[in-house]
Phi, psi and omega in degrees: 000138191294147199220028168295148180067341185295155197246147169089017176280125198243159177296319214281343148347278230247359204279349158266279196301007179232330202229320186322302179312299185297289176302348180281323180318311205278346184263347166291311189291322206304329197262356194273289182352306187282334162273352179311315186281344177287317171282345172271331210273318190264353132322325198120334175296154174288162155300320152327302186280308186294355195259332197278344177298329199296300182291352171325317184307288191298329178290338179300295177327326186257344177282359191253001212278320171289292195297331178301291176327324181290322193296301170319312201279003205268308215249324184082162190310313172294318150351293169295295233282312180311309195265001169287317207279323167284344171248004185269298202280356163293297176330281176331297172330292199304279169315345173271331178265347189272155159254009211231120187292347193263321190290324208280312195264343181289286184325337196257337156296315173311302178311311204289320192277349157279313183344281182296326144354280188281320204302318178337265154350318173286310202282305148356278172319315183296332187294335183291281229278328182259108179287159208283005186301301174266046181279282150052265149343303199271308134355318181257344152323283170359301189286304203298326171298320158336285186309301171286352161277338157277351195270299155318309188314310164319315175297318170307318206270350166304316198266343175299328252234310165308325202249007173197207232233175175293330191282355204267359178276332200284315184312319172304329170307293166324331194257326170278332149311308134346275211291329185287296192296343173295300172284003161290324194279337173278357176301068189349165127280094190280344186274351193296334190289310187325298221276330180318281210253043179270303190316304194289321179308301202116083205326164159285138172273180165316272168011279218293344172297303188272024163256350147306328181238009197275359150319307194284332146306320184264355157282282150332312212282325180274340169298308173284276173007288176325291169302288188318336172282349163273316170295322202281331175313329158324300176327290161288291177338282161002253187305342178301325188291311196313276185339313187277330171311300201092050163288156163304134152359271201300328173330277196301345179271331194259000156257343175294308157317335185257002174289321186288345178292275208286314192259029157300295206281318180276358184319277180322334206268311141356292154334286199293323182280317158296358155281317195261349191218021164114148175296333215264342166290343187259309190252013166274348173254021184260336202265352192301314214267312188280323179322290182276345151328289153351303181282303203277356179302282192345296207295353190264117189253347160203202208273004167300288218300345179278281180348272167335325172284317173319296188324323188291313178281005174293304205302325191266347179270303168346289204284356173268019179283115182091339174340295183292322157333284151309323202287279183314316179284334183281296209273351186322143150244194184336280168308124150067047177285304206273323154302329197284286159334263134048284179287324168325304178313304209294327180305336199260337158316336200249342169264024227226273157298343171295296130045237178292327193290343158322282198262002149316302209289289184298314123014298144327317153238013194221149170283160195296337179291330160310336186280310168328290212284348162265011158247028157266285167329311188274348204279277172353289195293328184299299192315311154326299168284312184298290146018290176278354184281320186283297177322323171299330156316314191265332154314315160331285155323304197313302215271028165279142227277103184070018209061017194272151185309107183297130187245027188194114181289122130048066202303318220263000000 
């Protein structure tokens, strides 16, 4: 039973079946991830080839992001979760076992198109399961599960990688998918009457869902791009900054760690202020924080002043843990929600990759502190859009009728 409009809701209800599934999943990619370009490197791939095996992950995500979404609305969210969680560890099996760089990259393509699966599929089940007073919350949990499974995971997989080989992190991948889909299988099916008679009706196709909304995807939709292109710039930016400085490997792995430390710590607090005072106070400082981290990285000349920069964007990637998420359980509608999601995903995929290919292209023809400062600059101007867009939102939420939640921003 669905647990929208319900008083008195507490997480720890709900907290193996909502959250159990993500971390465990999350502690199989968190260990893989960091080894990944190493197992195409001991295959035999060049550096290229091992950098470009890597985006596998993310071209899958974005190429499954619509078909995932369609798959979900057919079969339903435990469904997805089960069966995302059994080929993601089919995937994993394949890379720990192939000698073959083409074999290697079919998998890490595979792995990328269950992700975005299961991520659907989760947020969807939150959306049932979470009344929308604590959608927020639940949602920045979400993220927040995420995180610490990325935090774990290394550690785990170090230590396995000391006491046997490198493939024994893919088997670990494997076998915590496996475990993800066992407690995904412990899941309701909250969707079953819906889908019965979506099933007599006739599914909604994709198509025809993001051409019902698509005011709202090219607005909302291009804000979430914007973040995820912010968020995802830590990633790159950084370590590159680390890197033209001569910082050390480990240097630069023990400010990412104390950042990643920080950005832990703002989850909940994040949550809780898009519950109680609006998204748009959470997600103009998310996108605000990489915009001037940016302008002032030139100016960090050494490993305190990179710390501090880091730090700022942790703080702001924190309180933004799950944003896109909520963002997405708010315009969803009714109908032809899990298609919706689907294009939602993507949106947030493309600003997720979109990213680093930024500061590739400029880079490219500029020394790297330029690059900062035009993607600092273009951040500064994003923070605008995204600003009024979340703000329509939350007006929105405000002037709904008994509070009940809104599941559609606004045409006009």
């Amino acid at each position: 039973m669905s647990t929208q409009g319900v008083t008195g809701f507490r997480f720890r209800d709900v907290w193996l079946v909502a959250y159990g599934p993500s971390i465990v999943s999350a502690v199989g990619h968190g260990a893989i991830m960091p080894v990944l370009a190493l197992r195409a490197r001991d295959l035999g791939a060049d550096v290229s080839t091992a950098a470009a095996i890597v985006a596998l992950t993310g071209v899958g995500m974005l190429l499954a992001s619509l078909p995932a979404g369609a798959l979900v609305a057919r079969i339903g969210e435990r469904r997805a979760l089960v069966g995302a969680g059994f080929a993601d560890a089919g995937a994993m099996a394949l890379v720990a076992l192939t000698d073959s760089v083409v074999a290697l990259a079919v998998g890490v393509l595979l792995s990328g198109v269950c992700w975005t699966l299961f991520l659907i599929a989760r947020q969807g089940f939150m959306i049932d399961v979470v009344p929308a007073t604590h959608r927020a919350r639940a949602m920045s949990l979400l993220g927040g599960s995420y995180r610490v499974g990325v935090l774990v995971g290394p550690l785990i997989g170090a230590g396995l990688i000391s006491l046997t080989d490198l493939s024994s992190v893919f088997w670990l991948g494997a076998a915590m998918s496996v475990c993800a889909s066992l407690l995904a299988a412990l899941m309701p099916d909250l969707g079953e009457e819906k889908r019965a008679a979506a099933k007599a009706s006739g599914h909604l196709a994709v198509w025809t869902v993001i051409a019902s909304h698509r005011r709202v995807l090219a607005t909302l939709g291009t804000a979430v791009v914007i973040l995820g292109m912010s968020r995802s710039l830590r990633l790159s930016l950084l370590p590159l900054w680390a890197d033209h400085l001569g910082l050390s490997a480990a240097t630069t792995s023990l400010i990412f760690a104390g950042a990643a430390a920080l950005d832990v710590a703002f989850m909940w607090p994040g949550g809780w202020l898009m519950d109680t005072r609006g998204r748009m106070v959470v997600a103009v400082p998310v996108v605000l924080s990489m915009a001037v981290a940016c302008l002032l990285l030139p100016l960090a000349t050494s490993v305190a002043s990179v710390a501090l920069v880091m730090g700022l964007i942790a703080c702001g990637n924190g309180l933004g843990s799950g944003i896109v998420m909520t963002l997405g359980a708010d315009a969803a509608p009714g109908e032809g929600r899990a298609q919706f999601l689907g294009a939602w995903r993507l949106c947030g995929d493309i600003g997720n990759t979109g990213g680093p290919l930024l500061v590739g292209a400029v880079a490219a023809v500029a020394p790297l502190a330029t690059a900062c400062l035009v993607v600092g600059v273009l951040g500064l101007a994003g923070a605008g859009w995204v600003g009024y867009w979340t703000h329509r939102v939350d007006r929105a939420r405000v002037s709904a009728a008994g509070g009940r939640p809104v599941r559609q921003v606004p045409a006009g």
